[in-house]
PATI-299752 format. One record per residue: residue in three letters; chain; x, y, z of N, C-alpha, C in turn. Coordinates in steps of 0.02 Angstrom, whole numbers, plus 50000, padded with zeros to 5 digits. Atoms other than C-alpha are relative to their C-alpha. Layout:
N
(site ALA A (X Y Z) (X Y Z) (X Y Z))
...
# end
This chain:
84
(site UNK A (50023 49944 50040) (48596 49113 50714) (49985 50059 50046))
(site UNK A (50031 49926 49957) (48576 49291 50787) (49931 50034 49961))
(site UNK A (50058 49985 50025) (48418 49393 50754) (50021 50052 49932))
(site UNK A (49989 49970 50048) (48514 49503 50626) (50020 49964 49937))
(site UNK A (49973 50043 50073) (48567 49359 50508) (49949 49982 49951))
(site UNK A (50034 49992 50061) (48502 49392 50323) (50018 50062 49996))
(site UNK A (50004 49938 49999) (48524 49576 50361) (50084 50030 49983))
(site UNK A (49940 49960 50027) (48662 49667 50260) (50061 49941 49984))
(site UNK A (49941 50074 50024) (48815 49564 50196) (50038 49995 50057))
(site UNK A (49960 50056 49975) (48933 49482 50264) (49987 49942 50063))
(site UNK A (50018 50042 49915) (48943 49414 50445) (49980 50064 50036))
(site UNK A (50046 49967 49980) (48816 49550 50504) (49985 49968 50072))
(site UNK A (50012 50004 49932) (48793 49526 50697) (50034 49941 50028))
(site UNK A (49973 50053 49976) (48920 49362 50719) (50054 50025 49991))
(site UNK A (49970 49992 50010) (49059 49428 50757) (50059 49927 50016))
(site UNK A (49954 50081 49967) (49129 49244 50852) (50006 49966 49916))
(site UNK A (49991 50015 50066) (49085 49174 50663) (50043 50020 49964))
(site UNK A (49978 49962 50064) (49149 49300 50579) (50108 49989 50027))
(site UNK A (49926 50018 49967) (49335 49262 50694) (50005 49945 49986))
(site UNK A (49974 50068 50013) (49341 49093 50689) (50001 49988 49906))
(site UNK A (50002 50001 50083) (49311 49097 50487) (50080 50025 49977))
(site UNK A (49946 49946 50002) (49464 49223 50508) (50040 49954 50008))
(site UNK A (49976 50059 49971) (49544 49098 50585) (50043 49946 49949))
(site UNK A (50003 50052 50052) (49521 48951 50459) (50048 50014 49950))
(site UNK A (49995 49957 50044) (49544 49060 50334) (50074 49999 49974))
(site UNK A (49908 49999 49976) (49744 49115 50374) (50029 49903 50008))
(site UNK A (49955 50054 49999) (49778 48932 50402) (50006 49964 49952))
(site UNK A (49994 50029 50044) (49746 48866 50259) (49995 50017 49918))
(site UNK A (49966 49949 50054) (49781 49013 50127) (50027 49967 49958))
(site UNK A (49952 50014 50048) (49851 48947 49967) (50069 50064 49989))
(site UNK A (49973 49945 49992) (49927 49126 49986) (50075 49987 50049))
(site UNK A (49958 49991 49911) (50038 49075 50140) (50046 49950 49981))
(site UNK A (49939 50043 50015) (50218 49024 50112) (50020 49930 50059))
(site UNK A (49998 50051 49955) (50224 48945 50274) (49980 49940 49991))
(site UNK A (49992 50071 50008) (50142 48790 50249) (49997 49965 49927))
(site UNK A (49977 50058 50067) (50217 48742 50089) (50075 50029 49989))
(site UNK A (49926 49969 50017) (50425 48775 50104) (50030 49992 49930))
(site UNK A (49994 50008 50083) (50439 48708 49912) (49964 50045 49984))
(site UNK A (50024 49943 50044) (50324 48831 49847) (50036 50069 50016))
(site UNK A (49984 49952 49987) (50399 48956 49933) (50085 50011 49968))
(site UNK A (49950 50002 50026) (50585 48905 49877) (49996 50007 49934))
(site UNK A (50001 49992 50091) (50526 48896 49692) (49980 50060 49999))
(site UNK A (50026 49932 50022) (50437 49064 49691) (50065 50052 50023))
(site UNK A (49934 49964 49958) (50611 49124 49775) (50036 50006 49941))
(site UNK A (49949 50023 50071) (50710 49046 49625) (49971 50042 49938))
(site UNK A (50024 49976 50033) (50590 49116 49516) (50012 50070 49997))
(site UNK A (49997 49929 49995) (50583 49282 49565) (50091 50039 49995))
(site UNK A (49934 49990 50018) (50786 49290 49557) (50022 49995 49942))
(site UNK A (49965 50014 50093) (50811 49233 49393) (49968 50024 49971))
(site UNK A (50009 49974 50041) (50685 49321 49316) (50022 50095 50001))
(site UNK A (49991 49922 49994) (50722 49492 49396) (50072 50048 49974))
(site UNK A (49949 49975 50056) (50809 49606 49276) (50030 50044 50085))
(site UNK A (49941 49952 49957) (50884 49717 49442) (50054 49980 50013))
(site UNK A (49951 50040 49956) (51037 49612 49491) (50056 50030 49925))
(site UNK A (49948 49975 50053) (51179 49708 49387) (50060 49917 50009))
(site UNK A (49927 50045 49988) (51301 49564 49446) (50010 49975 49943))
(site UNK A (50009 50048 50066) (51239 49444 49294) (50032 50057 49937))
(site UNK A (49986 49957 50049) (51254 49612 49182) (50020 50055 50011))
(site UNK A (49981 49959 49986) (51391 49706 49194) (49973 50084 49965))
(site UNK A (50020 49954 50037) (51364 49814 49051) (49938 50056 50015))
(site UNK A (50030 49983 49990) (51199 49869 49097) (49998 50039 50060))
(site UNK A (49972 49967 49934) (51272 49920 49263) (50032 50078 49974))
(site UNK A (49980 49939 50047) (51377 50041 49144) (49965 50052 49980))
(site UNK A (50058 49951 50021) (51220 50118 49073) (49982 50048 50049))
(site UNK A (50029 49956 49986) (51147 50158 49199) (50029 50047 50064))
(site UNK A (49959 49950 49982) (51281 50242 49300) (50010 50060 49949))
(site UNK A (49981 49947 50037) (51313 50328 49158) (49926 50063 49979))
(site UNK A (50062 49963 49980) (51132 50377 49146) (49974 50056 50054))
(site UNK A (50016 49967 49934) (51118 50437 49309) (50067 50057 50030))
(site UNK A (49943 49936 50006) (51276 50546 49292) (49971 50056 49937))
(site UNK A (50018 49952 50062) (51179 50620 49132) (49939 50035 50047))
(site UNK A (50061 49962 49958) (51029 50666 49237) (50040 50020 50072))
(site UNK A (49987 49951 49931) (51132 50739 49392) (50043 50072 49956))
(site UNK A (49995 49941 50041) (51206 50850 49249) (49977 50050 49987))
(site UNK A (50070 49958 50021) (51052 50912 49189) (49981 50040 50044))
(site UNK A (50048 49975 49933) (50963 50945 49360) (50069 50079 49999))
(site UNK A (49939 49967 50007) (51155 51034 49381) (50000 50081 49961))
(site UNK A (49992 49965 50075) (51153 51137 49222) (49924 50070 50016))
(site UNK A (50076 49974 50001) (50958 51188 49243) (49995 50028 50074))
(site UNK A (49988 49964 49943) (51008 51238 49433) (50031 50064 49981))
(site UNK A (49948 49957 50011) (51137 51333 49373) (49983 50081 49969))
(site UNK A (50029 49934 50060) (51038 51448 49232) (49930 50034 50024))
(site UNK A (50045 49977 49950) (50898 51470 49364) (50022 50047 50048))
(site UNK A (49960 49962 49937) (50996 51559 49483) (50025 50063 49970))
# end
C-alpha cells in the first residue's frame, strides 16, 4: 500500500500496480483475437457475409451505384457550370 491509497480513483500513487494490472489485463481480454483463432475466423466469416459492400455477390447494385455516382458528378458539373 502507498500512503496515497484511498485517495482519488483509480490506481492513485501505484503506478507498478497500476502496470502489472495493464499487463493481466491485455492477456486475457475477451476482446483479443489472438488467443482464440476460432473466434476470430467466425467473426471474419461473419463480418463477410453479412456486409452489404462486396458488389461481386450483386451485380446489379454495382449498376446503381455507378450510375448514381455519374448522376452526382453531373450535378456538381451542371451547378459548376451556372456558377461561373
Amino acid at each position: 500500500m502507498t500512503k496515497n491509497a484511498g485517495v482519488g480513483k483509480g490506481w492513485h500513487g501505484d503506478p507498478a500496480a497500476h502496470a502489472a494490472a495493464g499487463r493481466r489485463g491485455g492477456q486475457i481480454s475477451s476482446g483479443n483475437f489472438k488467443n482464440d483463432p476460432k473466434r476470430a475466423a467466425s467473426a471474419g466469416k461473419k463480418g463477410g457475409a453479412l456486409s452489404p459492400g462486396n458488389f461481386k455477390n450483386d451485380p446489379e447494385r454495382a449498376r446503381a451505384a455507378g450510375r448514381a455516382r455519374a448522376e452526382k458528378r453531373r450535378l456538381a458539373s451542371a451547378v459548376e457550370g451556372s456558377a461561373a
